[in-house]
RODOVEX-989398 format. One record per residue (C-alpha): residue in three letters; x, y, z. Coordinates in Angstrom, 2 decimals. Example, Ala and Ser with C-alpha at 12.3 -4.5 7.8 and 13.67 -1.06 7.14 Angstrom:
<nodes>
NODE; code; east; north; up
NODE; ala; 12.30; -4.50; 7.80
NODE; ser; 13.67; -1.06; 7.14
</nodes>
This chain:
<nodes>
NODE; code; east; north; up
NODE; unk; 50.78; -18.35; 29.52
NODE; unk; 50.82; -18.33; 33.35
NODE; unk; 50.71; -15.54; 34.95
NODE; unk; 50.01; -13.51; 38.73
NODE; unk; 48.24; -10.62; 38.94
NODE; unk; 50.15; -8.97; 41.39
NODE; unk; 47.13; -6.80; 42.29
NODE; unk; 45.77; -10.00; 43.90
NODE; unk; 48.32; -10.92; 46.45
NODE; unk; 48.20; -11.00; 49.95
NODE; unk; 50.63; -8.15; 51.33
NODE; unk; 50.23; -8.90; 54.49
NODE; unk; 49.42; -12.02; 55.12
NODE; unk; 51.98; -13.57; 52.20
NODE; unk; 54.31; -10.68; 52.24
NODE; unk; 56.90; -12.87; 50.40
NODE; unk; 54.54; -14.63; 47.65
NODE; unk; 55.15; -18.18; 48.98
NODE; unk; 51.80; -18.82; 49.01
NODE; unk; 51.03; -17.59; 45.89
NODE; unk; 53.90; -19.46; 44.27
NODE; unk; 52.46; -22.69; 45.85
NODE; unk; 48.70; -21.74; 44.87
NODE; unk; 50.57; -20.91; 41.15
NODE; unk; 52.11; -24.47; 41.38
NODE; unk; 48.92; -25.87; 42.30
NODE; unk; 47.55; -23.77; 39.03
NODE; unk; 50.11; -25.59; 36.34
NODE; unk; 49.20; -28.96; 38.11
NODE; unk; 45.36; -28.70; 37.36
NODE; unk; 45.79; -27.59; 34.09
NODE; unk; 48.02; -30.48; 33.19
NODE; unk; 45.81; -32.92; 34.87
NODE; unk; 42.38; -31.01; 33.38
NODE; unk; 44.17; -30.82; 30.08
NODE; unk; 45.38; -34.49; 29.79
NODE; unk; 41.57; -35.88; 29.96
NODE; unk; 41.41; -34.88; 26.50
NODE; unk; 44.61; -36.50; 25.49
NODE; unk; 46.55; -33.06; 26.00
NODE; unk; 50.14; -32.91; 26.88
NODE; unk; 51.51; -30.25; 28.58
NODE; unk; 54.66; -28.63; 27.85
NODE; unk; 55.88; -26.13; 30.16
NODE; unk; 58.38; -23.48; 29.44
NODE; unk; 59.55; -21.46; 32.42
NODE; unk; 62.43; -19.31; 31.25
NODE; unk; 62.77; -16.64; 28.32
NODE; unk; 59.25; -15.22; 29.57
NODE; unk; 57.89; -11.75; 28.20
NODE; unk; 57.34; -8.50; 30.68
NODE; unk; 53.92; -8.77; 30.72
NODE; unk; 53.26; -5.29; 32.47
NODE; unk; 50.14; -4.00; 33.74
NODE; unk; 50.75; -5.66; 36.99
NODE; unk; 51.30; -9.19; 35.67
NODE; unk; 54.17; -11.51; 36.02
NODE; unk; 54.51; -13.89; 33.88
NODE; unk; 55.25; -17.45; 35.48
NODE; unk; 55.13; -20.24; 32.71
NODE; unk; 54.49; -20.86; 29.17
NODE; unk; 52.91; -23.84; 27.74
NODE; unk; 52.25; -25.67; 24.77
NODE; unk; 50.07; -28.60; 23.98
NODE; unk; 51.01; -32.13; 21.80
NODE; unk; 48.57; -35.08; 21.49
NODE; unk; 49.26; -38.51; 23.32
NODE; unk; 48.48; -38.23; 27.30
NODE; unk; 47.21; -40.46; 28.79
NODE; unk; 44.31; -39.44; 31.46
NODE; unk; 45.47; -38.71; 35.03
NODE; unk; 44.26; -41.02; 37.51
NODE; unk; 43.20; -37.63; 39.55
NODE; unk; 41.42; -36.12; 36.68
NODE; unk; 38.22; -36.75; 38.33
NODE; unk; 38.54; -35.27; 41.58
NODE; unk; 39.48; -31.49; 40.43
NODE; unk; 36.26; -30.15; 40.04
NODE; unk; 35.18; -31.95; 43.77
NODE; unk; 37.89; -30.06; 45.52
NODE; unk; 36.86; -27.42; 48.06
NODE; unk; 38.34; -26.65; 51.52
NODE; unk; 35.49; -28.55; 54.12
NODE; unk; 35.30; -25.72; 56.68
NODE; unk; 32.38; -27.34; 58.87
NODE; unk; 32.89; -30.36; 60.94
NODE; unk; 33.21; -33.86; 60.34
NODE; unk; 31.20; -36.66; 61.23
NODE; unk; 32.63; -38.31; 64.25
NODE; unk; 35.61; -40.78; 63.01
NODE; unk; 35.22; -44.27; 63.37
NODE; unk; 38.24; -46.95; 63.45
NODE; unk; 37.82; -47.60; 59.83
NODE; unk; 37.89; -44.00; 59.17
NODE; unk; 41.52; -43.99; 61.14
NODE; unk; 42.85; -46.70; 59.49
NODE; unk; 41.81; -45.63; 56.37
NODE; unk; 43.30; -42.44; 55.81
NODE; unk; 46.77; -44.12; 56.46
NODE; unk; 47.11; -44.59; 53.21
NODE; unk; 47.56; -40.83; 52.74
NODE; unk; 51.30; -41.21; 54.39
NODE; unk; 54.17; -41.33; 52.50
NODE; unk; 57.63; -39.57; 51.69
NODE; unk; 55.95; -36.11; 51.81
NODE; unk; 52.82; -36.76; 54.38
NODE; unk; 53.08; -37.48; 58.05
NODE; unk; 49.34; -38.82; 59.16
NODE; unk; 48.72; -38.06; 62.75
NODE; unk; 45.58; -39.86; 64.13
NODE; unk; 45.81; -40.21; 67.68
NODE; unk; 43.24; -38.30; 70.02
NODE; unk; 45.78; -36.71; 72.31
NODE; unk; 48.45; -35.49; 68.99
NODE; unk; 45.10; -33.98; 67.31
NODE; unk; 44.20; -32.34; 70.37
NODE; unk; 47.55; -30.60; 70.63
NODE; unk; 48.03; -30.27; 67.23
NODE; unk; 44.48; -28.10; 67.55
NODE; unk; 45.72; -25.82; 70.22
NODE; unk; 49.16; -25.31; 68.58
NODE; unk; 46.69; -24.27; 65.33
NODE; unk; 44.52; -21.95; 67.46
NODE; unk; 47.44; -20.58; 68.73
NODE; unk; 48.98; -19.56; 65.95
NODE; unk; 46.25; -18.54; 63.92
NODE; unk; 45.49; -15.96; 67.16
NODE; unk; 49.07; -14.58; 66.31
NODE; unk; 47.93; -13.54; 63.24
NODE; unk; 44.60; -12.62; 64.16
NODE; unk; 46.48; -9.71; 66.45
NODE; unk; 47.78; -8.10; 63.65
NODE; unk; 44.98; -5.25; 62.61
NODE; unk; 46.16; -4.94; 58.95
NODE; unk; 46.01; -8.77; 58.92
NODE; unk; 42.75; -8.75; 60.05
NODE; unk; 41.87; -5.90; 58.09
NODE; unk; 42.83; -7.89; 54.63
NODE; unk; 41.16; -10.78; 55.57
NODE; unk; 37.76; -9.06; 56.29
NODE; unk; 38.11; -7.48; 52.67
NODE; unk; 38.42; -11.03; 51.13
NODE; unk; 35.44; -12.58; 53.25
NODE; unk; 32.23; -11.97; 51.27
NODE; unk; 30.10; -12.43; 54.62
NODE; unk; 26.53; -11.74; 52.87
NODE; unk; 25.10; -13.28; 49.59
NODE; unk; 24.20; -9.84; 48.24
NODE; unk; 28.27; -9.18; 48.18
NODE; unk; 28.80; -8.42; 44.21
NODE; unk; 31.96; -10.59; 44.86
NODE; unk; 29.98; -13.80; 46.30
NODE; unk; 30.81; -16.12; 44.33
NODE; unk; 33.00; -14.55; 42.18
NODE; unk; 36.36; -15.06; 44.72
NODE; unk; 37.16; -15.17; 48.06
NODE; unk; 35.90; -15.92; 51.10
NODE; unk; 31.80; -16.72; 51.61
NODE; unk; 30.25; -17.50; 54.25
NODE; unk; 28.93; -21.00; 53.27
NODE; unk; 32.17; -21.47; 52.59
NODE; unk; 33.20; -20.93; 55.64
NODE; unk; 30.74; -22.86; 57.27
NODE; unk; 28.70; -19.95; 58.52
NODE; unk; 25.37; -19.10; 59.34
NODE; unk; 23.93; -15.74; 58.49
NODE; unk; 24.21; -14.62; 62.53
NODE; unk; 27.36; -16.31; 62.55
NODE; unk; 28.73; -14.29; 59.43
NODE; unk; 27.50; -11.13; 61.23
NODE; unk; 29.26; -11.71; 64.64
NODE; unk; 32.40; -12.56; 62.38
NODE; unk; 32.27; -9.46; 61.31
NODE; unk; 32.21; -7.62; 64.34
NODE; unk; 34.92; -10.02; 66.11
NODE; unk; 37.70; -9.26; 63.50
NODE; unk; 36.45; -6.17; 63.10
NODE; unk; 35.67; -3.33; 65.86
NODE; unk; 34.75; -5.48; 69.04
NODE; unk; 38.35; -7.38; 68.38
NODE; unk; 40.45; -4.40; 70.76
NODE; unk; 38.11; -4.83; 73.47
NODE; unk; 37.80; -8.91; 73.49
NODE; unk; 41.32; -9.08; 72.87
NODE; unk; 41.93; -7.07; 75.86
NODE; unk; 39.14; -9.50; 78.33
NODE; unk; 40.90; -12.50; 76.94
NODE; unk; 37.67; -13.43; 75.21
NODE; unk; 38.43; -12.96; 71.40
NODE; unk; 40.56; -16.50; 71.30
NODE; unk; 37.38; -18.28; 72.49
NODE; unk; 35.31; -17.16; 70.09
NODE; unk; 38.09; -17.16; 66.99
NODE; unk; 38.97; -20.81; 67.96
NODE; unk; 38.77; -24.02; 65.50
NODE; unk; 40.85; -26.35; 67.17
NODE; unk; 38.30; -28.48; 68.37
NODE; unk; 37.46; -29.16; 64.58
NODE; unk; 41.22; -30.32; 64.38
NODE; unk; 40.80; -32.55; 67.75
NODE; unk; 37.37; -34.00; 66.17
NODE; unk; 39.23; -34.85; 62.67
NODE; unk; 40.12; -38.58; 62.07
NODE; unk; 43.54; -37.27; 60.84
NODE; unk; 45.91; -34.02; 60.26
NODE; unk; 48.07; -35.20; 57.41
NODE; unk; 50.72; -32.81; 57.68
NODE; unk; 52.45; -31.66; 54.39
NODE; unk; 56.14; -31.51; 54.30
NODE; unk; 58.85; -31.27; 51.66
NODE; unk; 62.28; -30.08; 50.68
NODE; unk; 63.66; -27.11; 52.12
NODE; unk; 65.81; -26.37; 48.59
NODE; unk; 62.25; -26.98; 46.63
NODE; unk; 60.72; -23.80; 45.13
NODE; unk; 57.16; -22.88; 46.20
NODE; unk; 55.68; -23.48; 42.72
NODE; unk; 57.11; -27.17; 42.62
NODE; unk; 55.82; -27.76; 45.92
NODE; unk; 52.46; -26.38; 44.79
NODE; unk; 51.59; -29.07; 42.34
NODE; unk; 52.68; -31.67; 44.53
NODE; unk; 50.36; -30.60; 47.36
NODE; unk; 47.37; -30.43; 44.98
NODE; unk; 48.15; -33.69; 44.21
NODE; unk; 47.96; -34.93; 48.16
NODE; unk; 44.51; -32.89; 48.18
NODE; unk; 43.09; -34.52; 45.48
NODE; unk; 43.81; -38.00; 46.28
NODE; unk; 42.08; -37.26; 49.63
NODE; unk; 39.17; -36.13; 47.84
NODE; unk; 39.70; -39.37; 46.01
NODE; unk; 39.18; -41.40; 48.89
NODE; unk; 35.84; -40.21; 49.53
NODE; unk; 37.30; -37.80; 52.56
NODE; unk; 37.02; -33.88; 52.70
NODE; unk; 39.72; -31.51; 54.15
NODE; unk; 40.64; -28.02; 55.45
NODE; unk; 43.70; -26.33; 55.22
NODE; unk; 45.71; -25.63; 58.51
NODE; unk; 48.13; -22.70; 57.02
NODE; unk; 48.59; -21.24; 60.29
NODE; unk; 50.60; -24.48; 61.34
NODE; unk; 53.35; -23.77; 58.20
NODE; unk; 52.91; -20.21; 58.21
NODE; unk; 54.21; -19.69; 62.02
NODE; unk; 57.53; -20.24; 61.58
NODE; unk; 57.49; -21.26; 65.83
NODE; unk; 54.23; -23.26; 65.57
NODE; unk; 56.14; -25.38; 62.36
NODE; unk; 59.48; -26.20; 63.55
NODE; unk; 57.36; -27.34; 66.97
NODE; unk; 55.48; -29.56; 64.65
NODE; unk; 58.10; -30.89; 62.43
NODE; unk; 60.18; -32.18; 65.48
NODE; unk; 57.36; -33.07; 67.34
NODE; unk; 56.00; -35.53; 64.19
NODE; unk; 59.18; -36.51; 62.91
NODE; unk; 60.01; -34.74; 60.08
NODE; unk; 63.36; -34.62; 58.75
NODE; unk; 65.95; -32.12; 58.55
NODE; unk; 66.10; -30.61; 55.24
NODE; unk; 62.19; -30.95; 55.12
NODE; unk; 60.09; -28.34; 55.69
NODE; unk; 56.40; -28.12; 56.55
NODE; unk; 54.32; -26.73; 53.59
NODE; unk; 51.29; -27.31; 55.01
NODE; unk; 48.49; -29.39; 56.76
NODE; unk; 45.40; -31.09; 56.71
NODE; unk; 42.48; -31.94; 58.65
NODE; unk; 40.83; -34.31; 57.39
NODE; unk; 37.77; -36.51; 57.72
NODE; unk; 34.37; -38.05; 56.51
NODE; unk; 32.05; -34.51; 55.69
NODE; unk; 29.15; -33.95; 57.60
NODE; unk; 26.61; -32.29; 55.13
NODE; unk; 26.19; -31.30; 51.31
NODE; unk; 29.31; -29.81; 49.03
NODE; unk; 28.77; -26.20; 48.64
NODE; unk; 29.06; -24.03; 44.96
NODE; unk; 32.62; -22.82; 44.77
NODE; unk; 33.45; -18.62; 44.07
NODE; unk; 34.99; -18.98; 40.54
NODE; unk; 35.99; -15.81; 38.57
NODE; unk; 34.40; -15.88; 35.34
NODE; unk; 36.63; -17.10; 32.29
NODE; unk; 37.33; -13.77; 30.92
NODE; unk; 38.60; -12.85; 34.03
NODE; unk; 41.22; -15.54; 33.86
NODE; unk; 42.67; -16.23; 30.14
NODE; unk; 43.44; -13.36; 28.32
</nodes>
């Protein structure tokens, strides 16, 4: 059985659950592709489900029959990590080669100029969350900003996840948290809260679109799919919610790249060649997770 623990959603920043009913897509998809390396085939059921209670809903039930074959992506799953840092400078080959990432639900945008926009539209946006105290407020309480956090790496946010160094994780703290009023109000807080010249420095954004009728949980295991076969190609990426979260900042980008009516932006990459080791990912313990 699949299942959300309510208890663990985002209520302000995903107020409606379409993220979590993408990340729950994403979910199903890993387990299918995890299970099918030992010859697993996965069944899923997603009507007729129980009332789980105690802040659970339930979201799919599954069954397993012998006789999969092993998923060309099987190999990736456990390499998959949002690269927060920078990337090493993109060369031409780098350009061309994540091309092959496009297709009927990725738009690849790889010239300097788009990627510097694109960056600014993405600072922008994010900064319109940012503004928004209770959104700040629930992201600080998922960022685990010192290794003594009990939580480390248990869920959440870290801050060699994130790419930070210990004074860097400190000044994070006191930028979304009590100095933001005050550098909001000199102008100075998007500055210092800014990644888009990470998106401008990327040899790609591969931006993440599909059907507007789709559900969020179908869409989910198609955009782990996209993710893994970048991590297939030897690349590492970083999520650009803010892009599909903004409603403003994602019909801008859909007519801007090209996507088609009835499409809608899910998501986006940046993506490039990483510029230093992998990092150990926050995983809650496995009797935390099946029960």
């Amino acid at each position: 059985m699949l299942a959300e623990d309510l208890s663990r959603r985002l209520a302000v920043g995903d107020p409606t659950g379409n993220d979590a009913a993408i990340s729950l897509g994403a979910a199903a998809e890993a387990l299918r592709i995890a299970a099918s390396r030992e010859g697993w085939h996965v069944l899923e059921e997603r009507t007729g489900l129980p009332d789980l209670g105690d802040g659970l809903r339930a979201i799919a039930r599954y069954r397993f029959d012998r006789g999969a074959d092993v998923d060309p992506l099987a190999g990736w799953l456990g390499k998959r990590a949002s690269w927060r840092g920078n990337f090493l400078v993109p060369t031409k080959a780098d350009r061309e080669a994540v091309q092959q990432f496009a297709g009927a639900d990725a738009t690849v945008v790889t010239a300097p100029d788009a990627l510097a926009l694109l960056g600014r539209e993405f600072d922008a946006a994010s900064y319109g969350f940012m503004r928004d105290g209770a959104f700040r407020g629930e992201l600080l309480g998922w960022m685990r900003l010192r290794r003594c956090h009990p939580c480390w790496a248990r869920d959440g946010l870290n801050a060699e996840a994130m790419a930070l160094s210990p004074v860097e994780a400190i000044g994070a703290k006191l930028v979304l948290g009590p100095l933001f009023s005050p550098l909001d109000r000199l102008r100075v807080a998007p500055a210092l809260l800014a990644e888009g010249a990470k998106v401008a420095a990327a040899a790609a954004v591969v931006l993440f679109h599909r059907p507007v009728v789709e559900a969020p949980f179908e869409s989910g295991r198609h955009f782990l799919r996209l993710w893994l076969g970048i991590e297939r190609a030897g690349m590492g990426a970083a999520v650009l919610a803010a892009l599909a979260d903004d409603p403003r900042a994602a019909s801008h980008v859909a007519s801007t790249h090209g996507i088609a009516a009835g499409r809608r932006l899910v998501s986006a990459f940046r993506v490039g060649r990483r510029s230093g080791p992998g990092f150990a990912r926050a995983r809650l313990p496995i009797d935390a997770v099946l029960f």
